[in-house]
N, C-alpha and C positions, 0 to 999 in steps of 0.2 A: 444442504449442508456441505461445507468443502472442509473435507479433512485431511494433511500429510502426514506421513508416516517416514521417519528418518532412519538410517542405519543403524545411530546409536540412542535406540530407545528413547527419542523426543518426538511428540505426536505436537501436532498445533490442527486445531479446529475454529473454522469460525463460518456461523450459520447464516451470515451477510450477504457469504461470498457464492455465486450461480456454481451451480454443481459441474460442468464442462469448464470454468476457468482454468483450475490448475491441470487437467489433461490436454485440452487442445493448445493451450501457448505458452505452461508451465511457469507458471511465477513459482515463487520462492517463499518462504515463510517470513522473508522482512517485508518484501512486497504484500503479502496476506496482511502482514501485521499496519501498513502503511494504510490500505485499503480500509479496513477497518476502524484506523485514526480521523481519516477524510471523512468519514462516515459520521462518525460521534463527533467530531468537530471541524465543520467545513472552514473555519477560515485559521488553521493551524497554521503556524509557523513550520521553516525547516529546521527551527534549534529544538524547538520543542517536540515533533518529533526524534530526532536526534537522540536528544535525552529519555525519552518514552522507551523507546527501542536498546539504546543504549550502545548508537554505533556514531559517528562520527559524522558532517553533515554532508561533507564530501558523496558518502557512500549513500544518504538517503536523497541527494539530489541524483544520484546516478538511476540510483532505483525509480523516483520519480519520473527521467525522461525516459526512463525502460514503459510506465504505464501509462504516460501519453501516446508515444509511440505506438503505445500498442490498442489504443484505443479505449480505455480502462477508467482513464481520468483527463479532467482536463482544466486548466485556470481559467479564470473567470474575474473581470477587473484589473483592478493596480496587482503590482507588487506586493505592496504593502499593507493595499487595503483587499486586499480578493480576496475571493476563496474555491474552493475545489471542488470539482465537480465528479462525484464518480456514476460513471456510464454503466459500468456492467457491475 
């Protein structure tokens, strides 16, 4: 189970995610929440999450090269037609 726990009494949980992700390279709860999308539907869009999350796609492409980079995730195919692959 990977659980955070935030300052101002906002928890996010998801039983997906390896229990060492968010202590050893700390993702973030949009990243959690990203993970979790790739998850239940590997060939998402970036507006669709976007909209799911409810941040901008700017900011959910940012986060996306944060979880390649980090080994996490990774595309697979076109553009258009792929889909994501999450690793850990």
């Amino acid at each position: 189970m990977f659980e955070v726990e935030f300052g101002y009494d906002k928890k996010y949980t998801d039983n997906s995610v390896g229990i060492n992700v968010g202590i050893n390279v700390g993702i973030n709860e949009i990243q959690a929440k990203i993970i979790t999308l790739l998850r239940e539907k590997p060939s998402v869009t970036i507006p669709e999450i976007a909209e799911k999350i409810g941040i901008v796609n700017r900011h959910v492409e940012r986060n996306l090269k944060f979880l390649k980079d980090n080994g996490f995730i990774e595309r697979e195919g076109a553009k258009k037609t792929g889909t994501w692959i999450v690793k850990k």
